[in-house]
C-alpha positions as CSV (number, residue, x, y, z in Angstrom):
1,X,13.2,98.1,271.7
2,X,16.7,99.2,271.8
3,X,17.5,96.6,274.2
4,X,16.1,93.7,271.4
5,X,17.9,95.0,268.8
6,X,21.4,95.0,270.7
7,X,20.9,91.0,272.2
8,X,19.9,90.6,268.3
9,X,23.3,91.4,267.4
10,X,25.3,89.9,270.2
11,X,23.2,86.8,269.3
12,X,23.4,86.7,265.4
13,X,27.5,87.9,265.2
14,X,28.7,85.0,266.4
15,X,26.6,82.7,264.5
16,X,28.3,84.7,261.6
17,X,31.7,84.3,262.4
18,X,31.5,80.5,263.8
19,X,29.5,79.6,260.3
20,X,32.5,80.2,258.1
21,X,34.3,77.3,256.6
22,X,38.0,77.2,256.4
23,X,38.1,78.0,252.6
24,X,36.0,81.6,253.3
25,X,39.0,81.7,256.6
26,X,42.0,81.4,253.6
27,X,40.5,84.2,251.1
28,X,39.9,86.4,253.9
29,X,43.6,85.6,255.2
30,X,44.6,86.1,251.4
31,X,43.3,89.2,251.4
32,X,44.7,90.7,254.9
33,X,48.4,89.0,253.2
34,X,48.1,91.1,250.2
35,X,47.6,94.1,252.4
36,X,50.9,93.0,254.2
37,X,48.3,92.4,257.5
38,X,50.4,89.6,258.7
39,X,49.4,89.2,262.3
40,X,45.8,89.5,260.8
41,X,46.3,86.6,258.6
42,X,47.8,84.7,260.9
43,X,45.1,84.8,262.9
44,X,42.3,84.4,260.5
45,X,44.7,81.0,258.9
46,X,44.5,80.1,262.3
47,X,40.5,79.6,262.3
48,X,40.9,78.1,258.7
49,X,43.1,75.5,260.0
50,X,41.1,75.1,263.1
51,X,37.7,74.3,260.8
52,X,40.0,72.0,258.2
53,X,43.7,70.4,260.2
54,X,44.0,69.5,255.9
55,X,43.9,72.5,254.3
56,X,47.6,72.4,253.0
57,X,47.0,76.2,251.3
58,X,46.0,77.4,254.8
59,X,49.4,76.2,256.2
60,X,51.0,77.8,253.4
61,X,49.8,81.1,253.6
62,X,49.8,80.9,257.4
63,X,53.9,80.0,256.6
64,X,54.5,83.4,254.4
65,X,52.8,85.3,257.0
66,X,55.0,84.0,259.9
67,X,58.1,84.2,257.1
68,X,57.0,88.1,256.6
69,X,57.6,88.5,260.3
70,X,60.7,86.6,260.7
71,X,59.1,83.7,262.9
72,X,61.2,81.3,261.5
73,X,60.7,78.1,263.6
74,X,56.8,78.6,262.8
75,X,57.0,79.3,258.8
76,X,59.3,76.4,258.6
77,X,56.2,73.9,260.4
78,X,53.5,74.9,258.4
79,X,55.5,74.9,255.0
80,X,56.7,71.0,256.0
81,X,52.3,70.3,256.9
82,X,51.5,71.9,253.9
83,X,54.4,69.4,251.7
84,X,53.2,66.5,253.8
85,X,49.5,66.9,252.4
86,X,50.5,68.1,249.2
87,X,54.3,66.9,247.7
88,X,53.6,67.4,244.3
89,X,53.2,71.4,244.8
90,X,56.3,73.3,243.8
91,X,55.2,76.3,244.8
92,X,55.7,74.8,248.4
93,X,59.1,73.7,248.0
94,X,60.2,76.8,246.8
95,X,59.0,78.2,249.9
96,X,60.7,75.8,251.6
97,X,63.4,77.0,249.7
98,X,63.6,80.6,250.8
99,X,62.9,79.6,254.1
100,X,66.2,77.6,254.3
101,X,68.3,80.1,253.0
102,X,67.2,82.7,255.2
103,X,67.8,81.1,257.9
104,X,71.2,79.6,257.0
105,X,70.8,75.9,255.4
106,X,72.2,76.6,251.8
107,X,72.8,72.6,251.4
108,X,69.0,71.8,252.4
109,X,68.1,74.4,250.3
110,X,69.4,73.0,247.4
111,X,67.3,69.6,248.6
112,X,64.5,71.2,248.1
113,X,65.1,72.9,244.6
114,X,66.3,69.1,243.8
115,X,62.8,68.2,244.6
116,X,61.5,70.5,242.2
117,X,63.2,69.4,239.5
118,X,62.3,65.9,240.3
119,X,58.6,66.7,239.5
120,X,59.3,69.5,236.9
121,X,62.7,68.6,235.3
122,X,62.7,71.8,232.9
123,X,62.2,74.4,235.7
124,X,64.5,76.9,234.5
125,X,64.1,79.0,238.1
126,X,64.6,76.1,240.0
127,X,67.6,74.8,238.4
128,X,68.9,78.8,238.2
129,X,68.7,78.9,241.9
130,X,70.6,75.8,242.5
131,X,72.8,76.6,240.6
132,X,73.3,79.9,242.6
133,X,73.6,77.7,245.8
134,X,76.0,75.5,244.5
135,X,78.6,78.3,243.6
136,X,77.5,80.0,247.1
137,X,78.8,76.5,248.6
138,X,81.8,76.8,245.8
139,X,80.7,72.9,244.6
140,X,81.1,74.8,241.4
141,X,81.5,71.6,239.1
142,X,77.6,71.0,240.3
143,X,76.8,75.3,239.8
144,X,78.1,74.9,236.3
145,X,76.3,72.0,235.1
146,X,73.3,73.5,236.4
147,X,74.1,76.9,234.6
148,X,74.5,75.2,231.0
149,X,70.7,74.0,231.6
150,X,69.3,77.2,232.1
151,X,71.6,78.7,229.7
152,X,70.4,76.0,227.1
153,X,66.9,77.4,227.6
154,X,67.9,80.8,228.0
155,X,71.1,81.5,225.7
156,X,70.2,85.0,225.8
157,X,70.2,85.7,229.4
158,X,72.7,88.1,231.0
159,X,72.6,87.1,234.8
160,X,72.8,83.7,234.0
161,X,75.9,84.5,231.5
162,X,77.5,86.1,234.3
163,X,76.9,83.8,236.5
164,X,78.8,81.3,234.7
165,X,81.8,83.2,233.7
166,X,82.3,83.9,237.9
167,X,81.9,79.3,237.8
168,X,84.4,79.5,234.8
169,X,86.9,81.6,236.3
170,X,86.6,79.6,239.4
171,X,87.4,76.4,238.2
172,X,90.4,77.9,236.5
173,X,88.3,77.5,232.6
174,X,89.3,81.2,232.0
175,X,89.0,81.1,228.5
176,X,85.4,80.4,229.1
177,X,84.7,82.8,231.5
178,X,86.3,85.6,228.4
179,X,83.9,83.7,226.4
180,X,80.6,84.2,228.5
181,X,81.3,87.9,229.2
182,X,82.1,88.4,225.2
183,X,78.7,87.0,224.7
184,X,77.2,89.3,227.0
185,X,78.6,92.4,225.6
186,X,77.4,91.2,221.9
187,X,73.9,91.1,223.5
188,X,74.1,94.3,225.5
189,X,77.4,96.5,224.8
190,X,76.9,98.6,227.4
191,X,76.9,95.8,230.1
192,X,79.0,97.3,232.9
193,X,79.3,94.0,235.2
194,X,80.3,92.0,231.8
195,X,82.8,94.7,230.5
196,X,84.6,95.1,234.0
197,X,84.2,91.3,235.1
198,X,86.3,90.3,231.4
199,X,88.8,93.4,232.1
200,X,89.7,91.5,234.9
201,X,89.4,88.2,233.7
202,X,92.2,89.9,230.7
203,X,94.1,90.6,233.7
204,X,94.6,87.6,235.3
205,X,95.6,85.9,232.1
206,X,98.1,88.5,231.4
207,X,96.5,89.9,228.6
208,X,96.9,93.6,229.6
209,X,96.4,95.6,226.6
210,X,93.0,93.7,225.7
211,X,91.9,94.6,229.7
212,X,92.8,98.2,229.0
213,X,90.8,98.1,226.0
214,X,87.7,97.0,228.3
215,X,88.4,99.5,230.7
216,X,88.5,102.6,228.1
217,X,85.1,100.9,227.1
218,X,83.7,101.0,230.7
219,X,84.8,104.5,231.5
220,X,83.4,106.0,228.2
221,X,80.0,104.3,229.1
222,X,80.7,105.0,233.5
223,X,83.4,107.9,233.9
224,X,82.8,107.4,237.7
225,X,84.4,103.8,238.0
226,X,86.9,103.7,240.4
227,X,87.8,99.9,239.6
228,X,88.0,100.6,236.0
229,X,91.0,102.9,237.0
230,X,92.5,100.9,239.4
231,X,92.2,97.5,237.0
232,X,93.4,100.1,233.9
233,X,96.3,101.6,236.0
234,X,97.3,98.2,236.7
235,X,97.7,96.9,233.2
236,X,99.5,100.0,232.0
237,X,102.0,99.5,235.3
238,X,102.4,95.5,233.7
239,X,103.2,96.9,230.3
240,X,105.6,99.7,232.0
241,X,103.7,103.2,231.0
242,X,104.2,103.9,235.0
243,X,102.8,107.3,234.5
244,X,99.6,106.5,232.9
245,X,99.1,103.9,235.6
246,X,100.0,106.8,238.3
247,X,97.2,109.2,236.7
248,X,94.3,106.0,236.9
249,X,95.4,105.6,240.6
250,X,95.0,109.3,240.9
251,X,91.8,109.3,239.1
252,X,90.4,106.5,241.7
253,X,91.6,108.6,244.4
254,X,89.8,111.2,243.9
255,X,86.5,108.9,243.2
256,X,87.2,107.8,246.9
257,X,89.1,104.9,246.7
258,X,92.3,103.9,248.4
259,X,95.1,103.6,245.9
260,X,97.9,104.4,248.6
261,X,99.9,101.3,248.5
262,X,99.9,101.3,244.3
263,X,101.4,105.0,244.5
264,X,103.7,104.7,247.0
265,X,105.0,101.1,245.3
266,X,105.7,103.3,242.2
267,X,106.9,106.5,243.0
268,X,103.7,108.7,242.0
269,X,104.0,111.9,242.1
C-alpha cells in the first residue's frame, strides 16, 4: 500500500509542475522577487519564458532579478526582449535606464529617458533624471532646460531647486543660482545644502558679508560644519578681520578638517 501511494506521488508531481502556464511561472517568480529570492526567480521566469518566448513581463522580471545580482550582460538582454514586444511600456525603459547607468553608459541612458518622454511628454521623473545625466555629462545647457520642466511642474521642489542652482553656477548664470537657493530657503529655512551652497555661491561673486551672513545661519542651525567655518573664515580674511578668520580655521580644525595652509598663509596663532 505504501508502495502505491509513493509511485502516486512521483506520478502526479510532475504532472503538477509541467501543467503550469507561464502567467502562474511570473506570479510565482513575483513572489520569490519580492522576497529578494533572486536565483529562485530566475529560475521559475525561466519556465515562464520557456511555456510563452512572448511574455515581455517574464523577461522583465527575469531582468530585475539578474540586475539584483549584478549579471549585467543578462538584465541588459531580457530588458531589450521585453522593449521589443512591448515599446510603448515605460516602465521598461526606465529599466533600461538604470541598467545603463550602472554599468557606465550615461549618454544611452539618457536615450532611453528620451524615449520616455516621447510616449509620455509630462513625465516629471523622467525628464528629472535626464536632466541629472545631462549635468553628470556637464551638457548643462540640455540639464537646465530639462530642470525648468520639472521645476514648472514642481516649483516647490527642493532637490530639483538645487539641482539647478549647481546648472546655474555652472554656466556662469550666478545670479540665478543665488536666486534658486533663496527660493529654497523661503520654502524650508533650515535647508542646510541651500544655505551653504548660496554661502559659497556669495563667495564667488565677491559678496563676502552676505556669505558670512549664510554661514552664521548654517552654524546656528549645524554648529558642527566644518565648511561653514572654513567658507566663513574665508570671507572675514577677504574683508581683513584676519583674526576672526584665524578662529573659523581653528574651529574647523578641531571638527577634523585640514585648515593648515589657511593658517600658516596668515600668521595664526
Amino acid at each position: 500500500m505504501k508502495l502505491n501511494y509513493l509511485v502516486l506521488i512521483l506520478f502526479v508531481c510532475p504532472i503538477c509542475i509541467f501543467s503550469q502556464n507561464s502567467t502562474e511561472f511570473l506570479k510565482k517568480a513575483n513572489e520569490s522577487l519580492e522576497k529578494n529570492k533572486f536565483s529562485t526567480a530566475i529560475a521559475l521566469l525561466d519556465s515562464a519564458i520557456k511555456k510563452d518566448e512572448n511574455n515581455h513581463k517574464a523577461y522583465h522580471a527575469r531582468a530585475k532579478a539578474k540586475l539584483n545580482l549584478r549579471f549585467y550582460s543578462g538584465a541588459t538582454a531580457d530588458i531589450s526582449r521585453a522593449i521589443e514586444l512591448d515599446n510603448k511600456n515605460i516602465e521598461y525603459y526606465n529599466a533600461s535606464a538604470v541598467i545603463k547607468i550602472l554599468t557606465g553608459f550615461k549618454t544611452e541612458a539618457i536615450e532611453e529617458y528620451t524615449k520616455i518622454i516621447d510616449i509620455k511628454p509630462d513625465d516629471i521623473d523622467a525628464i528629472k533624471a535626464r536632466g541629472q545625466l545631462y549635468a553628470q555629462i556637464k551638457m548643462y545647457k540640455k540639464a537646465y532646460s530639462d530642470y525648468n520642466k520639472a521645476i514648472e511642474k514642481n516649483p516647490k521642489d527642493e532637490a530639483l531647486l538645487l539641482a539647478r542652482s549647481a546648472v546655474n553656477f555652472s554656466i556662469k548664470n550666478y545670479q540665478g543660482a543665488i536666486n534658486d537657493c533663496t527660493t529654497i530657503i523661503s520654502i524650508n529655512p533650515k535647508n542646510q545644502d541651500a544655505i551653504i551652497n548660496r554661502g559659497m555661491y556669495y563667495y564667488a561673486v565677491k559678496k563676502y558679508q552676505e556669505c558670512i551672513i549664510d554661514f552664521d545661519n548654517l552654524l546656528i542651525i549645524n554648529p558642527k560644519e566644518g565648511d561653514a567655518y572654513i567658507y566663513r573664515g574665508l570671507a572675514h580674511k577677504e574683508l581683513k578681520a584676519i583674526d576672526k578668520a584665524c578662529a573659523d580655521w581653528k574651529k574647523a580644525t578641531e571638527l577634523g578638517y585640514d585648515t593648515k595652509k589657511w593658517q600658516e598663509e596668515n600668521k595664526c596663532k
